[in-house]
Predicted model as a PDB file, atoms N, CA, C, CB and O in Angstrom, pLDDT in the B-factor column:
MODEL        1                                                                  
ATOM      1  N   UNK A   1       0.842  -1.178   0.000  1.00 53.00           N  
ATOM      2  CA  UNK A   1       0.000   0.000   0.000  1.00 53.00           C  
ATOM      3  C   UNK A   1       0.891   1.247   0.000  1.00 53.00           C  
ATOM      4  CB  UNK A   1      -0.960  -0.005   1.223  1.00 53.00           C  
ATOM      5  O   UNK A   1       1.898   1.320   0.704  1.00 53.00           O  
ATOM      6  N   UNK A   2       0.521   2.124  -0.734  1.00 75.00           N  
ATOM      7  CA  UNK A   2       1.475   3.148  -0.802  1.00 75.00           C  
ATOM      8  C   UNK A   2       1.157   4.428  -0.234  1.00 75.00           C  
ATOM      9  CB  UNK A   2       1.800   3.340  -2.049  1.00 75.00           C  
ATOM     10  O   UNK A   2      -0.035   4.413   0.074  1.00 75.00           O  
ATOM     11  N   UNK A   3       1.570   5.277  -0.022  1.00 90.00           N  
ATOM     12  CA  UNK A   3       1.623   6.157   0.830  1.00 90.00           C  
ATOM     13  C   UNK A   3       0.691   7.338  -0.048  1.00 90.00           C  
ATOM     14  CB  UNK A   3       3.193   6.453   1.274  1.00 90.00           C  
ATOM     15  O   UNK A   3       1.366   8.252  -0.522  1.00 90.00           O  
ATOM     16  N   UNK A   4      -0.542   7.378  -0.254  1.00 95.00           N  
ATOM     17  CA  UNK A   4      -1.313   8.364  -1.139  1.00 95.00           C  
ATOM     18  C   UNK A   4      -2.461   8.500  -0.496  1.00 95.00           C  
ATOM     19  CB  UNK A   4      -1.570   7.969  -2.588  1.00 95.00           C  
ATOM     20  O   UNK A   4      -2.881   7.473   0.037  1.00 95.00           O  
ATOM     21  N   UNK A   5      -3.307   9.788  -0.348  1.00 95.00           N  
ATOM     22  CA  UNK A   5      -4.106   9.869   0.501  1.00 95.00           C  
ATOM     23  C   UNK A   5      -5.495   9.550  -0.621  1.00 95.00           C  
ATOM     24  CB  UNK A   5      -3.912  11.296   1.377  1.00 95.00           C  
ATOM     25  O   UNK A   5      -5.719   9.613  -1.830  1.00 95.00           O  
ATOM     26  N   UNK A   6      -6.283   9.145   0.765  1.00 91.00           N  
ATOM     27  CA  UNK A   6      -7.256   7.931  -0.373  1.00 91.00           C  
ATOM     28  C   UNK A   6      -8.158   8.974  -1.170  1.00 91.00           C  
ATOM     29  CB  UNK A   6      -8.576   6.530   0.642  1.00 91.00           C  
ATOM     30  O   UNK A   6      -8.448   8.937  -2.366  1.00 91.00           O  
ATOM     31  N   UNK A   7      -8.567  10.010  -0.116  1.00 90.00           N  
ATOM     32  CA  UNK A   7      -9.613  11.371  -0.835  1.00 90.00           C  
ATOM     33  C   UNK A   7      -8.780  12.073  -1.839  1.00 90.00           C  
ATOM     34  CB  UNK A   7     -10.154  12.724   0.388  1.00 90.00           C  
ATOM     35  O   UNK A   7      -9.102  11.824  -3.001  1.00 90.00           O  
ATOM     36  N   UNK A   8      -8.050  12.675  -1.720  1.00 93.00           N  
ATOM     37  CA  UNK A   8      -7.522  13.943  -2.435  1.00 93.00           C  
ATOM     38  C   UNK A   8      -6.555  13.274  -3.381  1.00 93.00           C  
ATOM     39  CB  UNK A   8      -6.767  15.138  -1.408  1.00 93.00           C  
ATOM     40  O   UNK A   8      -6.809  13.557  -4.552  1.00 93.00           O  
ATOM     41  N   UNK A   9      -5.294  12.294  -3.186  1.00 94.00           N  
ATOM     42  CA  UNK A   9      -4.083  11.508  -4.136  1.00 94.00           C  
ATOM     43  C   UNK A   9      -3.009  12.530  -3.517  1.00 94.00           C  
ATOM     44  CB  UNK A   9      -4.257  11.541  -6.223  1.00 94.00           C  
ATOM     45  O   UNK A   9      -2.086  12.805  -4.283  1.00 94.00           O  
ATOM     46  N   UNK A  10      -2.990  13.011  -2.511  1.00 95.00           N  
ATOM     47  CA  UNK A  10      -1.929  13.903  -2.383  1.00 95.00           C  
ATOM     48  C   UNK A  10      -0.756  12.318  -2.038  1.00 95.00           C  
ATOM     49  CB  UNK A  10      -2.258  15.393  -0.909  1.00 95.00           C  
ATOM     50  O   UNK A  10      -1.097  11.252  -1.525  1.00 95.00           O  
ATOM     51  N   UNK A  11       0.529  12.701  -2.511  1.00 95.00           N  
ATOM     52  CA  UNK A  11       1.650  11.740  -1.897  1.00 95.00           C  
ATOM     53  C   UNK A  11       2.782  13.147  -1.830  1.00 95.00           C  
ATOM     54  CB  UNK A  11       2.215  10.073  -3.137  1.00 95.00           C  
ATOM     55  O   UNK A  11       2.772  14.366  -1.655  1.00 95.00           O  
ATOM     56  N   UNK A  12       3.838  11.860  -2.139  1.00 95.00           N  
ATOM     57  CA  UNK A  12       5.252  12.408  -2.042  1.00 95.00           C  
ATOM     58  C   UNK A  12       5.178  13.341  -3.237  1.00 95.00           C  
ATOM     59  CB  UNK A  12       6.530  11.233  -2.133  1.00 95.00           C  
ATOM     60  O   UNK A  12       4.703  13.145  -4.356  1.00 95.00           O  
ATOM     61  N   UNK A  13       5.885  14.615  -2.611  1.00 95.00           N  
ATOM     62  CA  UNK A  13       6.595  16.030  -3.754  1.00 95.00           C  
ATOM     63  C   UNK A  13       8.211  15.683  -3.156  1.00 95.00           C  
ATOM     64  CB  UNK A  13       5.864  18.346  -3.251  1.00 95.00           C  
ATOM     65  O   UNK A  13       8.756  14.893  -2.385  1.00 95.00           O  
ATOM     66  N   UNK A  14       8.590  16.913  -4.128  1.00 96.00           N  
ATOM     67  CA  UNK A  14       9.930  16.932  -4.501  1.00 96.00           C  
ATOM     68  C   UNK A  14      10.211  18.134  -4.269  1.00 96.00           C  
ATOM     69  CB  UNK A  14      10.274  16.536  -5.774  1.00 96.00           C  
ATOM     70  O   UNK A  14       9.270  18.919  -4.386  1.00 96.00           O  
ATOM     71  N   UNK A  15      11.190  18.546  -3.979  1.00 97.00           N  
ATOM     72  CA  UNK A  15      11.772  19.964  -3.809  1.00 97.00           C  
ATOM     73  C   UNK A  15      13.342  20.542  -3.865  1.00 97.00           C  
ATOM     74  CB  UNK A  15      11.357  20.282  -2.580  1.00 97.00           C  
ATOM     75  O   UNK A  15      14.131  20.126  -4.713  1.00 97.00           O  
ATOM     76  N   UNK A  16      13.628  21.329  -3.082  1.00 97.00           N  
ATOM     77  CA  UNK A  16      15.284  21.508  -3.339  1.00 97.00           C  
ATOM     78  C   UNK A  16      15.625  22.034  -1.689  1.00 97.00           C  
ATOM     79  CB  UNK A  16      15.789  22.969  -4.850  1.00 97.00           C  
ATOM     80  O   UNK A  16      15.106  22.966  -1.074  1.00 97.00           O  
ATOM     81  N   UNK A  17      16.437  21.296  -1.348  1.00 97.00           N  
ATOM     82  CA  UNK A  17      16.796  21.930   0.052  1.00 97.00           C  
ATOM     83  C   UNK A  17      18.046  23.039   0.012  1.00 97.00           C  
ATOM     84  CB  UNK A  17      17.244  20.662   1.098  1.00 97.00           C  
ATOM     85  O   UNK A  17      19.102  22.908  -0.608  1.00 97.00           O  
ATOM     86  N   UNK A  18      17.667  24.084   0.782  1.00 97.00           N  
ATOM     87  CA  UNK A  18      18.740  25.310   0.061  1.00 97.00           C  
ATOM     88  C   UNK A  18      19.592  25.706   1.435  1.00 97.00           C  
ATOM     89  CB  UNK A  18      17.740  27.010  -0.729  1.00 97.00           C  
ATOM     90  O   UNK A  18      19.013  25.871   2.509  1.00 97.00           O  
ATOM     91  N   UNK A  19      20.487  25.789   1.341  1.00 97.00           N  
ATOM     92  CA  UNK A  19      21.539  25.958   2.449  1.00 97.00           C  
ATOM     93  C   UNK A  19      21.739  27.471   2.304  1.00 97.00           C  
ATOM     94  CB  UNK A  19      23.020  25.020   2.248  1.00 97.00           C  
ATOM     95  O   UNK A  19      21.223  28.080   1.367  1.00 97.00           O  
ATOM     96  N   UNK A  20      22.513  28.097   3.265  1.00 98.00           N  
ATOM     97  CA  UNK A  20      23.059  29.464   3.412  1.00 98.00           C  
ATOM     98  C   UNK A  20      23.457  30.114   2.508  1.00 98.00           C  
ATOM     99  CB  UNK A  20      23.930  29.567   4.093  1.00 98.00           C  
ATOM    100  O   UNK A  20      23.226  31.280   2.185  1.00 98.00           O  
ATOM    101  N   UNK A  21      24.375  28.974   1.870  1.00 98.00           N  
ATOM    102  CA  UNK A  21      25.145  29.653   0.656  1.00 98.00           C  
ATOM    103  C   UNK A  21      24.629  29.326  -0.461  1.00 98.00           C  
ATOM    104  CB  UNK A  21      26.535  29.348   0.514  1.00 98.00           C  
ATOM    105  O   UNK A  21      25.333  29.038  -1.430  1.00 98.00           O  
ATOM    106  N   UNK A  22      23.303  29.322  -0.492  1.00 97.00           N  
ATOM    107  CA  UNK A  22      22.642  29.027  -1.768  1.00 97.00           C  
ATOM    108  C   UNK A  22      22.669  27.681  -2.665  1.00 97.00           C  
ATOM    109  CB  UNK A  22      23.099  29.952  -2.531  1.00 97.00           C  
ATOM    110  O   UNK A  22      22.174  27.445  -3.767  1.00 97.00           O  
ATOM    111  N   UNK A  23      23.505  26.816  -1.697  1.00 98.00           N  
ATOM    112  CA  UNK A  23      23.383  25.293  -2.731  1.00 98.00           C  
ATOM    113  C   UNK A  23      22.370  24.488  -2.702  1.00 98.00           C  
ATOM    114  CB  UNK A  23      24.374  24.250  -2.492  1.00 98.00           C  
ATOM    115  O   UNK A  23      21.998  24.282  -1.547  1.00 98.00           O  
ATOM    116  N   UNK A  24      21.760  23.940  -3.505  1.00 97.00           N  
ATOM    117  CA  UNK A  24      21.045  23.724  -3.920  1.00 97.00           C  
ATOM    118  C   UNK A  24      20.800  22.010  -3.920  1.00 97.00           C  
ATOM    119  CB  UNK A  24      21.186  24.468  -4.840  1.00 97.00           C  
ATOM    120  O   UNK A  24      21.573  21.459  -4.704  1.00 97.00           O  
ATOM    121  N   UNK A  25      19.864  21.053  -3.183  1.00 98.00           N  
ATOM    122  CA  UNK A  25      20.309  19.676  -3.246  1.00 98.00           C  
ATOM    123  C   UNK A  25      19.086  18.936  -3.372  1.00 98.00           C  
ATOM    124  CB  UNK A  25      21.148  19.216  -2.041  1.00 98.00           C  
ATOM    125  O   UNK A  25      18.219  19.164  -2.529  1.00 98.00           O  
ATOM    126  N   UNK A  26      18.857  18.082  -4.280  1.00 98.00           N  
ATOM    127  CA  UNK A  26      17.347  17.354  -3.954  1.00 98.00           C  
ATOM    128  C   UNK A  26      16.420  16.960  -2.648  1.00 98.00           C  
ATOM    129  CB  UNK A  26      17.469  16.180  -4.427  1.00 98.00           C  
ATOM    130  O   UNK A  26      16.975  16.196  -1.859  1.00 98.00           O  
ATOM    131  N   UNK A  27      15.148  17.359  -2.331  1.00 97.00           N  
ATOM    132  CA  UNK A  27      14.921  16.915  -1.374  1.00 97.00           C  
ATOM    133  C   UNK A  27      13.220  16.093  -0.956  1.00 97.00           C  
ATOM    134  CB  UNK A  27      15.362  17.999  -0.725  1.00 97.00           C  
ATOM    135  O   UNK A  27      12.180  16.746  -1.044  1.00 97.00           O  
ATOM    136  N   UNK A  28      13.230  15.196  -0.690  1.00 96.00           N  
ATOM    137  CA  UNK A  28      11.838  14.693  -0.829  1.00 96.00           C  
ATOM    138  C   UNK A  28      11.151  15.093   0.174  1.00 96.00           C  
ATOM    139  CB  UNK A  28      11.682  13.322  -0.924  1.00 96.00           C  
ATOM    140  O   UNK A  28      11.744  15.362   1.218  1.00 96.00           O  
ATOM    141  N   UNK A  29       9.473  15.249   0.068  1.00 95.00           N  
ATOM    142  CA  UNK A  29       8.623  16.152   0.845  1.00 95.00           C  
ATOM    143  C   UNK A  29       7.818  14.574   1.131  1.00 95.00           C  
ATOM    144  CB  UNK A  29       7.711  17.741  -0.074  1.00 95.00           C  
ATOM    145  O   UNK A  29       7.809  13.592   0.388  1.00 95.00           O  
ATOM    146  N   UNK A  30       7.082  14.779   2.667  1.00 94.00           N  
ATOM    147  CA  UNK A  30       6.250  13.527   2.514  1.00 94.00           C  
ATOM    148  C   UNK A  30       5.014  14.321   2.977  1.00 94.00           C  
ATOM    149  CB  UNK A  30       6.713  12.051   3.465  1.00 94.00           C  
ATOM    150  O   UNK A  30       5.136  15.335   3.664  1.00 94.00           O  
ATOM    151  N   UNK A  31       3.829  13.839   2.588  1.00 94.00           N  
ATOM    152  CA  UNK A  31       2.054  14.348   2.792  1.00 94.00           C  
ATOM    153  C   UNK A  31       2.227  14.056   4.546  1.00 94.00           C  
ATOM    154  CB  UNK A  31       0.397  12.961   1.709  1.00 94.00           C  
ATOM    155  O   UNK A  31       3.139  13.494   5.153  1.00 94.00           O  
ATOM    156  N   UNK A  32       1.223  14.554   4.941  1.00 95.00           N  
ATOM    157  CA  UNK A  32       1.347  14.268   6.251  1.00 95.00           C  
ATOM    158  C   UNK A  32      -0.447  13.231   6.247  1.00 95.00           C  
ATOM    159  CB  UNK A  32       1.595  16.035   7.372  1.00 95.00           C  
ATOM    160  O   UNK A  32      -1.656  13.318   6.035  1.00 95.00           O  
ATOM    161  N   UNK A  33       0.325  12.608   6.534  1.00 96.00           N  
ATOM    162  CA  UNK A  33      -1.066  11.134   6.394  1.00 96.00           C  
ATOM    163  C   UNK A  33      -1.124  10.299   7.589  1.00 96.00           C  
ATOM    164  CB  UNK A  33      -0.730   9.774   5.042  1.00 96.00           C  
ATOM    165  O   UNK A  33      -0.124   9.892   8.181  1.00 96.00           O  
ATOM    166  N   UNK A  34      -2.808   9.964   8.053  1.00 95.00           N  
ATOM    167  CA  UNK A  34      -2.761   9.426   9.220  1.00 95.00           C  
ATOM    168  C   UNK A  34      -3.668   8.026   8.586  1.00 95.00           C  
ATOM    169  CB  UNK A  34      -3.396  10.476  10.548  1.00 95.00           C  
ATOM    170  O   UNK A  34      -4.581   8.372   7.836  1.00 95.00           O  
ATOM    171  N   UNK A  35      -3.539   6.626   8.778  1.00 95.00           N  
ATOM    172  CA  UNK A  35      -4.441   6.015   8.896  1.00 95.00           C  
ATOM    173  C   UNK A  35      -5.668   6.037   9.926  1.00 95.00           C  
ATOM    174  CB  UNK A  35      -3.922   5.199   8.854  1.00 95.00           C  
ATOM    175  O   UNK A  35      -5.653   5.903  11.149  1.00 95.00           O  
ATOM    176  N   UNK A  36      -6.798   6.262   8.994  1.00 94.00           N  
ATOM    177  CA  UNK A  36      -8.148   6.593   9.745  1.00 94.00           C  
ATOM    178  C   UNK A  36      -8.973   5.740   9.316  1.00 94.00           C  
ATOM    179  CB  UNK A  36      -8.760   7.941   9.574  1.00 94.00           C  
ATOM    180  O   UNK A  36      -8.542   5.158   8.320  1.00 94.00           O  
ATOM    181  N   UNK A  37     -10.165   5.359   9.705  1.00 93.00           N  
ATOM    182  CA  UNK A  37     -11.071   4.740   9.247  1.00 93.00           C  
ATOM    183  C   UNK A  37     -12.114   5.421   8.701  1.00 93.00           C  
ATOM    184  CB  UNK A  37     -11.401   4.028  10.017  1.00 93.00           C  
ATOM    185  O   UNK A  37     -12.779   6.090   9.492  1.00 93.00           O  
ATOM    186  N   UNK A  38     -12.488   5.428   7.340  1.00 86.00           N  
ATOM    187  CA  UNK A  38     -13.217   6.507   6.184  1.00 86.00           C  
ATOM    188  C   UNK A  38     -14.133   5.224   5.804  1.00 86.00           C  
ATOM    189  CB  UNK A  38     -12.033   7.358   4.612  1.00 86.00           C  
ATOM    190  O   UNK A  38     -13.949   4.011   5.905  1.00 86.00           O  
ATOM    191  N   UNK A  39     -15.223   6.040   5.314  1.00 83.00           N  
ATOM    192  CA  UNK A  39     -16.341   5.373   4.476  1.00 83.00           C  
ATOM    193  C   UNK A  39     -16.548   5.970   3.409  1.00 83.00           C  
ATOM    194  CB  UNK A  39     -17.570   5.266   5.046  1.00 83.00           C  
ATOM    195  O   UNK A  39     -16.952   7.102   3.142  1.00 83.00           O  
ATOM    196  N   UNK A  40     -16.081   4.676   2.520  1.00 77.00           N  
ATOM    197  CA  UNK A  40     -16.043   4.807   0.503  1.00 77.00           C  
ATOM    198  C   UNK A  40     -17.002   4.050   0.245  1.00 77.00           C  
ATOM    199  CB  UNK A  40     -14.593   4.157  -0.560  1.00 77.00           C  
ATOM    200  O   UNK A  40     -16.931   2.829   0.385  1.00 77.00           O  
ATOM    201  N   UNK A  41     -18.667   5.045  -0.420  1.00 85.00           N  
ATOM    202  CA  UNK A  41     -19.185   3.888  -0.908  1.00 85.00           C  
ATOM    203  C   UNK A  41     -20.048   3.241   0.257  1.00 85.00           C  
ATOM    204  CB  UNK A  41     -18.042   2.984  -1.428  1.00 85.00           C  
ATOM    205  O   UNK A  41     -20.816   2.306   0.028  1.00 85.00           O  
ATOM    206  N   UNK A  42     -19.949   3.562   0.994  1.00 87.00           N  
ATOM    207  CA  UNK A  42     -21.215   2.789   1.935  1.00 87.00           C  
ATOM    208  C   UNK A  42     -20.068   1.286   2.823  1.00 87.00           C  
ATOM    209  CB  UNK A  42     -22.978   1.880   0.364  1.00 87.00           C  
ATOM    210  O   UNK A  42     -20.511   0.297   3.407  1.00 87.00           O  
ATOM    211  N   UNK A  43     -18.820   1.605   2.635  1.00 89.00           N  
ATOM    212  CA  UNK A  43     -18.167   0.611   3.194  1.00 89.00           C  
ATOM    213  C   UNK A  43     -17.014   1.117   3.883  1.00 89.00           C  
ATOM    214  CB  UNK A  43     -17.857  -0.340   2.278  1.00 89.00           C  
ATOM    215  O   UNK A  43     -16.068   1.634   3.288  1.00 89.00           O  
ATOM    216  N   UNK A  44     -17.084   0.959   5.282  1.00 92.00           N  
ATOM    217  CA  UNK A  44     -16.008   1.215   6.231  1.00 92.00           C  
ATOM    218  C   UNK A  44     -14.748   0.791   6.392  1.00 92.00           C  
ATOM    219  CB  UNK A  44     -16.336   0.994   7.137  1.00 92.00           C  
ATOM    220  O   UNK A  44     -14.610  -0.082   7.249  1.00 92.00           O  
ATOM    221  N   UNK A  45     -13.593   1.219   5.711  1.00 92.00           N  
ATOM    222  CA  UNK A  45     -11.719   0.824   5.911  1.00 92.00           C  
ATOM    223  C   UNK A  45     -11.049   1.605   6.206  1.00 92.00           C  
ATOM    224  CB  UNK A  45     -10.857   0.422   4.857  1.00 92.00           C  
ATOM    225  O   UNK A  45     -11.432   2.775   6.202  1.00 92.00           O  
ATOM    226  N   UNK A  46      -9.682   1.226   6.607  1.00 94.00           N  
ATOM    227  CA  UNK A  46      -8.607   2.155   6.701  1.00 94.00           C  
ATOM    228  C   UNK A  46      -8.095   2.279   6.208  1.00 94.00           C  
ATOM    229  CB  UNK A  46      -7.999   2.279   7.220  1.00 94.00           C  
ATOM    230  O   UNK A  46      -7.453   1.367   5.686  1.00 94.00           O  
ATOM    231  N   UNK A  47      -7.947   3.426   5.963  1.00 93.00           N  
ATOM    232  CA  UNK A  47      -7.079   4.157   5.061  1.00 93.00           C  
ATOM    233  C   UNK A  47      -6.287   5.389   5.306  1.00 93.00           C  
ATOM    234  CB  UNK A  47      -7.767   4.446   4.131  1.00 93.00           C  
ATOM    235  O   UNK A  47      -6.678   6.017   6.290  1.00 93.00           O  
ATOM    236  N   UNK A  48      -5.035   6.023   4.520  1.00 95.00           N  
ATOM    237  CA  UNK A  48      -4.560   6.662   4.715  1.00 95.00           C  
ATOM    238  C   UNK A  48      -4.708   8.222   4.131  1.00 95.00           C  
ATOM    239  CB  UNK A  48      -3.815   6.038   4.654  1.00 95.00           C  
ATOM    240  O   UNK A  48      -4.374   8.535   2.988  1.00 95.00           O  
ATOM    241  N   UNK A  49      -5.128   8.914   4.869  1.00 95.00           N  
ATOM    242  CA  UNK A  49      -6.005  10.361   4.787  1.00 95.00           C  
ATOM    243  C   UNK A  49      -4.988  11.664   4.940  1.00 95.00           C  
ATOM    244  CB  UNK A  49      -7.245  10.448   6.181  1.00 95.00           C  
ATOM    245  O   UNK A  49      -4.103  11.666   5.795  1.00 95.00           O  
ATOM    246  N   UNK A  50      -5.138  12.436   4.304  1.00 95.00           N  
ATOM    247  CA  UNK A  50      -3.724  13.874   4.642  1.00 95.00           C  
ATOM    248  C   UNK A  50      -4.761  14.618   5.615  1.00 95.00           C  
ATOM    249  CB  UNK A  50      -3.027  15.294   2.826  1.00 95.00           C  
ATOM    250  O   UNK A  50      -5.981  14.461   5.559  1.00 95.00           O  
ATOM    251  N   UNK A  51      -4.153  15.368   6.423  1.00 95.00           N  
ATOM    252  CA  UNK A  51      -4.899  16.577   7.327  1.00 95.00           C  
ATOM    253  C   UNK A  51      -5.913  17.224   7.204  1.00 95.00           C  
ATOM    254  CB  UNK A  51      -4.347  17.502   7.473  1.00 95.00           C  
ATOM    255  O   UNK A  51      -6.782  17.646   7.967  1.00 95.00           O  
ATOM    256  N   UNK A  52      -5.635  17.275   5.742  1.00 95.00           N  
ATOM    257  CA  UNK A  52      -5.954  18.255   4.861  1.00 95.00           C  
ATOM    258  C   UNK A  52      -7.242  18.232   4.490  1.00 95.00           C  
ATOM    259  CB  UNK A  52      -5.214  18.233   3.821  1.00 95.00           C  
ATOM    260  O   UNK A  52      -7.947  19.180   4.148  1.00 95.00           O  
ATOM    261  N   UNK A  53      -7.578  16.794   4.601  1.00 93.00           N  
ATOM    262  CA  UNK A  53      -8.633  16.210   4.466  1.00 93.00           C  
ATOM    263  C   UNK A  53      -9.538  16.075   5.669  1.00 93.00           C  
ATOM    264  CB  UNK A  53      -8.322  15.141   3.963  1.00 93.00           C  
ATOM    265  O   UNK A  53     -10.754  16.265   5.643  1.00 93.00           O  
ATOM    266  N   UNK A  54      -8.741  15.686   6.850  1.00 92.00           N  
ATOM    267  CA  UNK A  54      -9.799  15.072   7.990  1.00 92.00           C  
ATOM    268  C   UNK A  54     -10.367  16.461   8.285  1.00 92.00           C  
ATOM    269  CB  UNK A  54      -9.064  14.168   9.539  1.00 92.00           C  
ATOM    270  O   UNK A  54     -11.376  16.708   8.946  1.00 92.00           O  
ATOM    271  N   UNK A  55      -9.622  17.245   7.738  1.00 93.00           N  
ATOM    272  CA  UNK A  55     -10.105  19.006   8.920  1.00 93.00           C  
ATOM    273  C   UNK A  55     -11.241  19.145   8.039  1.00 93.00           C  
ATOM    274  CB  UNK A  55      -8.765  20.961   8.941  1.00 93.00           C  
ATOM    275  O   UNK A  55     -12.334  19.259   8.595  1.00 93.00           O  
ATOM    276  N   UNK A  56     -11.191  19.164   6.343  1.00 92.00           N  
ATOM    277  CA  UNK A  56     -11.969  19.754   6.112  1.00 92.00           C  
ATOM    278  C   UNK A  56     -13.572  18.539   6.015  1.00 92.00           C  
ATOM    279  CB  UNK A  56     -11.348  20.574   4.932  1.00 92.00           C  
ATOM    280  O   UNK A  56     -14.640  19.022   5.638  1.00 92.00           O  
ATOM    281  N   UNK A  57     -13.501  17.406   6.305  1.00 88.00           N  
ATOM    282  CA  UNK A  57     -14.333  16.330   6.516  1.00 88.00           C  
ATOM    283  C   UNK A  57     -14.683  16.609   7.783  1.00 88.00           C  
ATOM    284  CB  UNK A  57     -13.787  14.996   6.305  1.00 88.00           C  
ATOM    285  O   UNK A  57     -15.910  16.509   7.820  1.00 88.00           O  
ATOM    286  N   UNK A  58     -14.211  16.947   8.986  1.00 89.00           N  
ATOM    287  CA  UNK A  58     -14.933  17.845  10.047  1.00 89.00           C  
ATOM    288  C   UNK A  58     -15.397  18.734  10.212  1.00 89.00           C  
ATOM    289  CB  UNK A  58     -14.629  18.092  10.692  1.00 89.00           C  
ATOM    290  O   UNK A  58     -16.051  18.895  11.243  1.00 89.00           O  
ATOM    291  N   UNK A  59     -15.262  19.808   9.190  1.00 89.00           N  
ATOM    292  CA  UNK A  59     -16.099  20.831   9.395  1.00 89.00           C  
ATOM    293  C   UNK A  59     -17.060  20.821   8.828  1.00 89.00           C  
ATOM    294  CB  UNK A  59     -15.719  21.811   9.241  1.00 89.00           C  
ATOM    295  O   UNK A  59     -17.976  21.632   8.960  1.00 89.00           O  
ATOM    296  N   UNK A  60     -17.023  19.927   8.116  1.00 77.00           N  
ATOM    297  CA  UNK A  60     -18.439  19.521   6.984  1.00 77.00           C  
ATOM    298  C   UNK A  60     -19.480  18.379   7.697  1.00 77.00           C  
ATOM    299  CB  UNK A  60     -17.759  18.633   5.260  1.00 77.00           C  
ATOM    300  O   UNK A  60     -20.399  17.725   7.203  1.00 77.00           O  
ATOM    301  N   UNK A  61     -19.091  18.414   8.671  1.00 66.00           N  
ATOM    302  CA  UNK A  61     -20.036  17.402   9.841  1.00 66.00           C  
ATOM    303  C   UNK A  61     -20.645  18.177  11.047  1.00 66.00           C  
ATOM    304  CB  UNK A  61     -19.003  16.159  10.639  1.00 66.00           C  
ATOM    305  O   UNK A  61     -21.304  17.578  11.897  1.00 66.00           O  
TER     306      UNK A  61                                                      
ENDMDL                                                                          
END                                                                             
């Protein structure tokens, strides 16, 4: 199972980590994802959800 949030598809980004002196180095970003238990469909699993999601699935409740 891979690390993608089940509502939105947010996963891993990419970026550049930048030091003082301006160098420049690859750097991987990870979603911030919690396994929760969501209902898809009329059927209850766990799955892995970004923040991003549960906040705005709570305020909509």
């Amino acid at each position: 199972m891979s690390k993608v949030c089940a509502i939105c598809g947010k996963a891993k980004m990419s970026g550049n980590k930048v030091s003082h002196s301006e160098r420049k180095t690859p750097k991987t970003y990870n979603a911030n994802l919690h396994k929760v238990t969501v209902e898809i469909n009329g059927k209850e699993s766990k799955q892995y959800v970004c923040t991003r999601c549960m906040r705005t699935a709570n305020k909509n409740d």
